[in-house]
C-alpha angles and dihedrals in degrees: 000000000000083000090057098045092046093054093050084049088055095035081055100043085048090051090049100045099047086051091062100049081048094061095038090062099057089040085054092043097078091053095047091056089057104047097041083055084048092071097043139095117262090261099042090056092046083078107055109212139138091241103126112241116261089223120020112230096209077166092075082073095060094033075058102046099047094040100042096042090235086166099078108019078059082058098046098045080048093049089047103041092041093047093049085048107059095033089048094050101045087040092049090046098050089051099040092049079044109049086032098059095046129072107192120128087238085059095045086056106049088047089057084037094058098039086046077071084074097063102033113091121232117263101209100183090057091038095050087050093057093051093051080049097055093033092241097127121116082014129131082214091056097047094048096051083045094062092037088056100047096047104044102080102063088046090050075049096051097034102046086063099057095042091059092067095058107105109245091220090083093059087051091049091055105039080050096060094046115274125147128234093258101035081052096060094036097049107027111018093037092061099043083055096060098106101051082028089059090045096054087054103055092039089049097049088052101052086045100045087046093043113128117162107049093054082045084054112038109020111072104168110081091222088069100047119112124230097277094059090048086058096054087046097050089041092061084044099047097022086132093046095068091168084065094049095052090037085054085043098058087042097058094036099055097079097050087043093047094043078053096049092051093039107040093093094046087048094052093042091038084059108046096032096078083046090068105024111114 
């Protein structure tokens, strides 16, 4: 009867796992086409294939690079991701520990106020409005507050709910032996927040890094535009020399894969840690 069992356990791990290398597979597959045409002449990329390429053109990468200003464009997406990330996190923190540790009905609100953010779409023609107002259009500064505003409500999402299940205690004990409000949040509450603050890092460096329409929108000079919109713009240059467009993809891709490889664990502990914290 335990044989039995046993056999049905490993027939059903077998059956899983093959379906997952299964669909990792078709999700790689994708990935694999660009960078093997990477490598390849003009005419042999015309073509899009998996076929490996008889002789690797490592050359397309610097023929890219020099062409497509990668350079700079590489600055100003790491300016822009790096700066969001670290005014959306601390911004996020300070409100979640706020609106958590309060009660009130006006704090309820404004906590239901800020995550509604995640669900209301962007109105650009009134946005846009409001930038030329405040003279922050075709400005790093715009751009950065841009990306901090549209992702802090799903980390003051993410965060508050991790910062509930922090026992207040702690704060008691603290503000007991002396500590001040700020020295409170900076020294005690800050560390017990690594995990989800690590998460929201991460989270909030990819959907920057990848973001597309708000640079198209609001950045008009070509020495301020991030990686994906030199992309789109090398793209209607080279659209023949695909060789050149999937050597620019992998290019621009590679940060935003790599950020992924080193902060999967933390986004996946980051998630289910505040689930079971009490």
């Amino acid at each position: 009867m335990k044989q039995g069992m046993r056999r049905t356990r490993l027939l059903k791990s077998i059956g899983v796992n093959a379906l997952a290398w299964l669909l990792s597979l078709l999700l790689l597959a994708p990935l694999l086409l660009i960078l093997i045409n990477s490598l390849k002449d003009s005419t042999a990329a015309s073509d899009m294939n998996l076929a490996l390429p008889v002789s690797p053109q490592w050359s397309n990468y610097a023929v890219v690079a020099e062409k497509g200003k990668l350079g700079v464009t590489f600055l100003n997406s790491l300016c822009y991701s790096v700066a969001s990330v670290l005014l959306c996190t601390l911004l996020s923190a300070m409100a979640s520990y706020v609106l958590s540790r309060n009660r009130r009905k006006l704090h309820r609100f404004l906590y239901l106020f800020i995550v509604l953010g995640i669900a209301m779409p962007v109105n650009f023609v009134t946005l846009m409005t409001v930038m030329q107002s405040v003279r922050l259009m075709n400005t790093r500064t715009g751009i950065i507050l841009l990306y901090t505003a549209t992702q802090t409500p799903f980390n003051v999402f993410l965060i508050h709910s991790f910062v509930s299940r922090i026992p207040e205690d702690i704060d008691e004990a603290a503000i007991i032996d002396g500590a001040s409000p700020a020295g409170l949040f900076v020294k005690i509450v800050l560390p017990l927040l690594k995990p989800v603050l690590v998460t929201v890092m991460v989270l909030t460096f990819l959907n920057t890094w990848n973001e597309f329409v708000m640079p198209l929108y609001f950045l008009d000079s070509s020495e301020k535009w991030p990686m994906t919109l030199a992309v789109y713009n090398f793209f209607g240059m080279y659209f023949k020399d695909w060789n050149l467009v999937c050597a620019d993809i992998v290019m621009t891709s590679a940060p935003v894969i790599l950020v992924y490889l080193l902060g999967q664990k933390y986004i996946v502990s980051g998630m289910t840690a505040g689930a079971v914290k009490g």
